[in-house]
N, C-alpha and C positions, 0 to 999 in steps of 0.2 A: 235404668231408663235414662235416654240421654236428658241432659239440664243444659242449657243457655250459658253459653260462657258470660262472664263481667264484661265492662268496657275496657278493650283494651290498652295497657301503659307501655308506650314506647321507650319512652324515658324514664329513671327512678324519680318517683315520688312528686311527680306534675299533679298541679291541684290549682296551677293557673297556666294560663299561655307560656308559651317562652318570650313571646314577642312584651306581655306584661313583667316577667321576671326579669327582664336586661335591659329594657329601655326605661334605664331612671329619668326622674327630672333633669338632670347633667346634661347626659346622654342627648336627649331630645333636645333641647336649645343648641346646642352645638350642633346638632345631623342636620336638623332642620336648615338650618343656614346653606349647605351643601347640594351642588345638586349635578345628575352625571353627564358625560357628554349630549345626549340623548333627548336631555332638558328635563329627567325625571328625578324627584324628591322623595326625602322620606313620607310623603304622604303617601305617595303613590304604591312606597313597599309594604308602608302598614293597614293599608286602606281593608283589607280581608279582616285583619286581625280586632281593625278598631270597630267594624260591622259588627263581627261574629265575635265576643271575647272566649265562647266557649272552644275558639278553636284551640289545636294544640300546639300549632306554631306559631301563626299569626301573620307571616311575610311571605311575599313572594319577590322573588325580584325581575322588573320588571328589562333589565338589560342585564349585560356580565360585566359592565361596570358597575352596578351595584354594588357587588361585592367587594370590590377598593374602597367605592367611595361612603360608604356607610360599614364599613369593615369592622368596627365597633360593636355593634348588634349582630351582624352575620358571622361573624368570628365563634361569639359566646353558642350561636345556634350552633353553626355546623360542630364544636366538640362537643355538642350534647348530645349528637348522635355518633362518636366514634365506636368503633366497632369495638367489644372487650375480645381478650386474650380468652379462647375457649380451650386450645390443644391440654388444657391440666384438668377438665371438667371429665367426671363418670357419671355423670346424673344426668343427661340430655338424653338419653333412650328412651323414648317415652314413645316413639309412633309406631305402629304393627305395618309394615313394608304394606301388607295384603289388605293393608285397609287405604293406601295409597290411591285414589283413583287416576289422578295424575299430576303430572310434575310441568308446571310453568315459569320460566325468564322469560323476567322483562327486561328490557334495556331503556334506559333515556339520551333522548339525543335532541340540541337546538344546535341549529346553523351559526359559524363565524357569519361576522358581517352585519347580523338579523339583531334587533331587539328581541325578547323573549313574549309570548303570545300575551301578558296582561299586561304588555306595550305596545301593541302592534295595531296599528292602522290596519283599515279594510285591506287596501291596496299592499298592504304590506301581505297580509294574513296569504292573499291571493299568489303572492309572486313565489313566497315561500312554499305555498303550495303546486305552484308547476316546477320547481327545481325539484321536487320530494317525489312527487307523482313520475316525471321524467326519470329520475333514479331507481324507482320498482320497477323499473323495463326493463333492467340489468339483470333484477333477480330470476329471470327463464333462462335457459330452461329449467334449471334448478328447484328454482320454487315458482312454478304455475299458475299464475294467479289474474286476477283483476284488478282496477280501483275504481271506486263510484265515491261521486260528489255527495255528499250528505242532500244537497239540493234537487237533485233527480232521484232522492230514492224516494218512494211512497211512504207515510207518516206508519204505517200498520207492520211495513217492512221494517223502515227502522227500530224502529220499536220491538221488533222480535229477535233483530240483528245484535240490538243492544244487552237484552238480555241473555243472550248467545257470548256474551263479552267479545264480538264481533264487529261491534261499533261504540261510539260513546252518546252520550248526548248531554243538554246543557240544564243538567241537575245540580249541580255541585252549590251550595250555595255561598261557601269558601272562595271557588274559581269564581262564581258568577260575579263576588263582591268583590274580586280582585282584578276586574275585567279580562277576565281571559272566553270567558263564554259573548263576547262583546262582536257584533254582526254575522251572529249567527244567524245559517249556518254557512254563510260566506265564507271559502278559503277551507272548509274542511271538506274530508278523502278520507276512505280507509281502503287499502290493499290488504286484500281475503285471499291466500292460496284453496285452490280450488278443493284441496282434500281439509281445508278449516283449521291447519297447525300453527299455519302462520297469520297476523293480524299487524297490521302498519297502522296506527292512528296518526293521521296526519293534523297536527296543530291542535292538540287537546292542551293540557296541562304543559309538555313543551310541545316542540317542532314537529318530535317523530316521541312515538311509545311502541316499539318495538316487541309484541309479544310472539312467544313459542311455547307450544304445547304437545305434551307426547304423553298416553299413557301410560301409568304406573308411577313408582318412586324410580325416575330415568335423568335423575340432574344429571350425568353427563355427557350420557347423547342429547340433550336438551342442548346443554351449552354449546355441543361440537358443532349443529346444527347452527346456532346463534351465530356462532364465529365465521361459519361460514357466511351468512347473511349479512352483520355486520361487513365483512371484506368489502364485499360489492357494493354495498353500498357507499363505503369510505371512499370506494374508489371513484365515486360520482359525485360525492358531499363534502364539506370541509365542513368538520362538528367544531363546534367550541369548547375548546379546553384550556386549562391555567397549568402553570409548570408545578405550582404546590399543592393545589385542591384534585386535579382531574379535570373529568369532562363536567360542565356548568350545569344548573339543571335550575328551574324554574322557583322551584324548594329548596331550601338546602339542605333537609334530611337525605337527599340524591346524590350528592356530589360524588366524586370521587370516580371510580366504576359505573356509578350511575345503574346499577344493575342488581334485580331483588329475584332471588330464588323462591318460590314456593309446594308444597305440597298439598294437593286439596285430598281434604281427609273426610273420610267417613265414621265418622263415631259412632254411627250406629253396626255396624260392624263388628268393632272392638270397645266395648264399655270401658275396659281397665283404660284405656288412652287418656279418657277426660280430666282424673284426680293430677297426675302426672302436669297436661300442660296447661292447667289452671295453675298450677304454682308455681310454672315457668314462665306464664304470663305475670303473673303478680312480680313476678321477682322483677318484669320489666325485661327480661332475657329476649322472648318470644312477642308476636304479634300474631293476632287470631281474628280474622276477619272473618266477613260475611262472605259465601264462593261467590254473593254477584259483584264485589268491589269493595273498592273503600269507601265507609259513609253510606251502605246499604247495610238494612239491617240482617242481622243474623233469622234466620229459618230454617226448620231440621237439623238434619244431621250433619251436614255437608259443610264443613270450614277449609280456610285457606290458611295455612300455617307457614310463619315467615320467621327472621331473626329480623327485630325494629330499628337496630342500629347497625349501619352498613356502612359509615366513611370510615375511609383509613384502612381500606379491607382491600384485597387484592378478589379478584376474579374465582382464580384455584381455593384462595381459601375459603373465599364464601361456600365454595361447592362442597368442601373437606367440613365445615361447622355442620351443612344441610346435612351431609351422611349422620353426625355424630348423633342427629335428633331419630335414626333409624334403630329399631330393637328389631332385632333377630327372634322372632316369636312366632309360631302359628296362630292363626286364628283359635278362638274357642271351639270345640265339639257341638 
C-alpha cells in the first residue's frame, strides 16, 4: 500500500533555516550597514525568512547585486546546495521507467537591467512583462501558443489553470513575505502552447519559469526541446548572469544552470519504488514533492522526483544523474 513520503531534506541534516544557520550576530551588524545599488538591505533579503523561521532557506535576493553585496550569507547558501559527485554511485536505481508518467525541465531566467520580482515596483513588474510577453512571439511557429494577463483571465479559470501547473497564483507564503506576490496580479502572463508542453510564467518567483513537459521518462528530448526554446528566446532577452555563479535566480538554491529536471512518478504502480527513495530522500540526495508543486501538499500516489542540489552542475550532467535514478525493470504481473 502506498505510504506518504516524510518532509523533504534538501540539504543534510537542516533542523533550522539556512538563513538562521549563517547569519551570526557578526555577520548581521556588519551586512546591515551595507546596502546595493538598488537601495536594498539585508532586511529586505531576509524579510521571508524572519516571517516564516520554518522556512528552509530563508532569503531571497531581491536584485543581482545582492549577491556581492551581502556575499557573506549568500556565499555559505549557495555551497549548500552544490551538486555531489554521483558518476561512482550504484544505488540510485530505484524508479520503474513504466511508472514514469512524465518528465519535466524547468528553467529560471530574470532579465539584466531588472531588479528581481520581490524588488520590483508595479511599473516595473509591467514593463518586464511586455519585454517577456513580446519575446513569446518569437517562439511560432515552433511552439504555438498564446499569453493571457493573469488579469483577464476568470478567477474559476485560473484556478483550474493553476492546478494544471499551467499558471501560478499568489499562494506561496515564503514569496508572499518576501514581496514577490506584491500588486498582484499586475504585471503577470503565462504563455500556454496550445498542445499544454510548454508553459512561460511570466514574473512568479523570477522573470520567466520556463517549464516543458513530454510524456514518460524523456529527459532528453525534454531538454532538446528546452534548448530549442531557450535559443529564441535569448535571442530577444538579455538574462542575467555572473561569470562564477551562472545565470542569477531569485533563490539561490537556483543558480548556476538555473535548471531542475524531474520525473513524476506513480507509486502506485510499482510499490518496490517507495523503500528505495525514501532513503534517498533521507540521505538528503533526492527531493520528493507533491505533483502540484512546491509547498503543496503530498496526495496519492503521484510525486515529483528531483536531485535537491543542483549548483555547480552542468546541463548534460544533470540529465546523466536523472538517468542514473532509472532501473531497468518491468512492471509487477
Amino acid at each position: 500500500m502506498f505510504r506518504y513520503f516524510r518532509v523533504a531534506v534538501l540539504v543534510e541534516s537542516i533542523s533550522v533555516s539556512l538563513l538562521s544557520r549563517y547569519l551570526t550576530n557578526a555577520y548581521s551588524a556588519e551586512l546591515s550597514k551595507r546596502v546595493t545599488p538598488n537601495g536594498f538591505r539585508l532586511a529586505d533579503v531576509i524579510r521571508s525568512g524572519r516571517r516564516y523561521p520554518d522556512s528552509l532557506i530563508g532569503i531571497y535576493a531581491p536584485d543581482f547585486q545582492s549577491y556581492g553585496v551581502f556575499h557573506e550569507l549568500f556565499d555559505h547558501i549557495v555551497e549548500s546546495f552544490q551538486a555531489p559527485s554521483l558518476t561512482h554511485r550504484t544505488d540510485l536505481a530505484c524508479i520503474n521507467p513504466a511508472a514514469v508518467v512524465s518528465t519535466r525541465i524547468r528553467v529560471a531566467r530574470n532579465l539584466a537591467g531588472h531588479v528581481f520580482p520581490a524588488g520590483m515596483s508595479k511599473a516595473e513588474r509591467i514593463r518586464v512583462e511586455e519585454k517577456i510577453t513580446h519575446a513569446c512571439r518569437s517562439l511560432a511557429p515552433h511552439f504555438d501558443g498564446s499569453t493571457a494577463q493573469f488579469g483577464d483571465i476568470p478567477a474559476s479559470q485560473l484556478d483550474a489553470m493553476i492546478s494544471e501547473r499551467l499558471a501560478f497564483g499568489p499562494h506561496d507564503k515564503y514569496m508572499a513575505a518576501a514581496g514577490i506576490h506584491a500588486d498582484w496580479p499586475a504585471g503577470r502572463s503565462v504563455f500556454n502552447t496550445h498542445n499544454r508542453q510548454l508553459s512561460i510564467w511570466i514574473n512568479e518567483e523570477d522573470h520567466l519559469r520556463v517549464a516543458l513537459v513530454l510524456p514518460g521518462a524523456s529527459a532528453a528530448a525534454c531538454h532538446a526541446l528546452m534548448r530549442q526554446v531557450m535559443s529564441l528566446l535569448a535571442a530577444q532577452l538579455d538574462f542575467c548572469e555572473d561569470p562564477q555563479l551562472g545565470y542569477l535566480t531569485s533563490c539561490p538554491s537556483n543558480v548556476g544552470c538555473a535548471m531542475r529536471v524531474s520525473f513524476r512518478v506513480d507509486l502506485r504502480l510499482d510499490t518496490s519504488q517507495q523503500a528505495p527513495l525514501e532513503r534517498l530522500e533521507a540521505a538528503g540526495l533526492i527531493q520528493v514533492r507533491s505533483a502540484q508543486g512546491e509547498h503543496s501538499p503530498r496526495a496519492g500516489g503521484l510525486v515529483d522526483v528531483s536531485f535537491g542540489n543542483r549548483v555547480g552542475i552542468s546541463e548534460t550532467q544533470m540529465l546523466r544523474d536523472m538517468e542514473l535514478l532509472l532501473a531497468m525493470q518491468k512492471l509487477p504481473a
